[in-house]
C-alpha positions as a printed NumPy array, in Angstrom:
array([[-32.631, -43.485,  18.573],
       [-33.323, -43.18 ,  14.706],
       [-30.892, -42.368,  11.926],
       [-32.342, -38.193,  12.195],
       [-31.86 , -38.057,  15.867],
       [-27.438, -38.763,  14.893],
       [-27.546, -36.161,  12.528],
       [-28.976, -33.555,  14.739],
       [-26.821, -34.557,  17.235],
       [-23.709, -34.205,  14.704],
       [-25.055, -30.749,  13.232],
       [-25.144, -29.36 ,  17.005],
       [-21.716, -30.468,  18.191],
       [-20.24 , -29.207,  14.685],
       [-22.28 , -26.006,  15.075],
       [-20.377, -25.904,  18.475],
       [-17.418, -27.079,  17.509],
       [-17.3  , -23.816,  14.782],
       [-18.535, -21.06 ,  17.48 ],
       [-15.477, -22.458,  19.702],
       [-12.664, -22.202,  16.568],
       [-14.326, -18.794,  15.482],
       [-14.216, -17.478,  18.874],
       [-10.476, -18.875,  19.441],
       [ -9.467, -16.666,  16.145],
       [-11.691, -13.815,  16.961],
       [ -9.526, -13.44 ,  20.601],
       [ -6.103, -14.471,  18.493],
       [ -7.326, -12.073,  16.083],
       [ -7.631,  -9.393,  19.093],
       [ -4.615, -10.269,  21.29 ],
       [ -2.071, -10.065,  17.929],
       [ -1.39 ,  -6.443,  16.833],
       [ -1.586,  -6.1  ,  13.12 ],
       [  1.83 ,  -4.296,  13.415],
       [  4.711,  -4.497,  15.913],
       [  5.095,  -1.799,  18.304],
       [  8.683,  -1.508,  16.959],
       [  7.28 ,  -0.988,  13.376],
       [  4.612,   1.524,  14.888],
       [  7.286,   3.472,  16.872],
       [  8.924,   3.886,  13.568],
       [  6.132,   5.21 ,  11.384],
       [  5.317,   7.466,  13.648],
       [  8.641,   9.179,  14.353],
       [  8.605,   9.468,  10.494],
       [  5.425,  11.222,  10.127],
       [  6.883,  13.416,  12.928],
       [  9.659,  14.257,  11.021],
       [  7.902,  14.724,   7.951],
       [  5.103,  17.037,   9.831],
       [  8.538,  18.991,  10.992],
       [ 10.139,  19.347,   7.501],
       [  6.763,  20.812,   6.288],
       [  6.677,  23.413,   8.772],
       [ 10.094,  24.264,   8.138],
       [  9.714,  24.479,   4.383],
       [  6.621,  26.685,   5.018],
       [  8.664,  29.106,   8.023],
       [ 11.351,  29.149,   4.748],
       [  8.871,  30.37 ,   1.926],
       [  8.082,  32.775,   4.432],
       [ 10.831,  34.71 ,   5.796],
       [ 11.714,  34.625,   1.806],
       [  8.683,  36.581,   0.502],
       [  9.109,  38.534,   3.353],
       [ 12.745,  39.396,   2.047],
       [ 11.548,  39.677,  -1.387],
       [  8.915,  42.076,  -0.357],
       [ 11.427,  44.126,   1.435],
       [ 14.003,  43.899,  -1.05 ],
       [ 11.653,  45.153,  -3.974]])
């Protein structure tokens, strides 16, 4: 066995080595969620809300040009 043959050998079991660590943080990477379900609840019920306060600002400016239009 020759000086080469050690390097070879060292380049495949780091090229190894990598695919396992890269694979270990691609299934950490996976199994985390980028935001806690408590945190998602959350935004959601406020973009609920918010959807809801549009609508009723919208039913508003519209039974009030309705009255205007009456009125007038």
């Amino acid at each position: 066995m020759d000086c080469t043959d050690n390097v070879y050998d060292y380049t495949d079991k780091h090229l190894m080595l990598q695919h396992v660590v890269f694979g270990i943080c691609r299934l950490i990477d996976v199994l985390v969620p980028d935001v806690p379900e408590s945190l998602e609840l959350k935004i959601k019920r406020e973009r609920y809300l918010a959807k809801q306060a549009l609508q009723d600002s919208d039913t508003i400016m519209k039974v009030g040009c309705i009255f205007s239009c009456h009125i007038n």
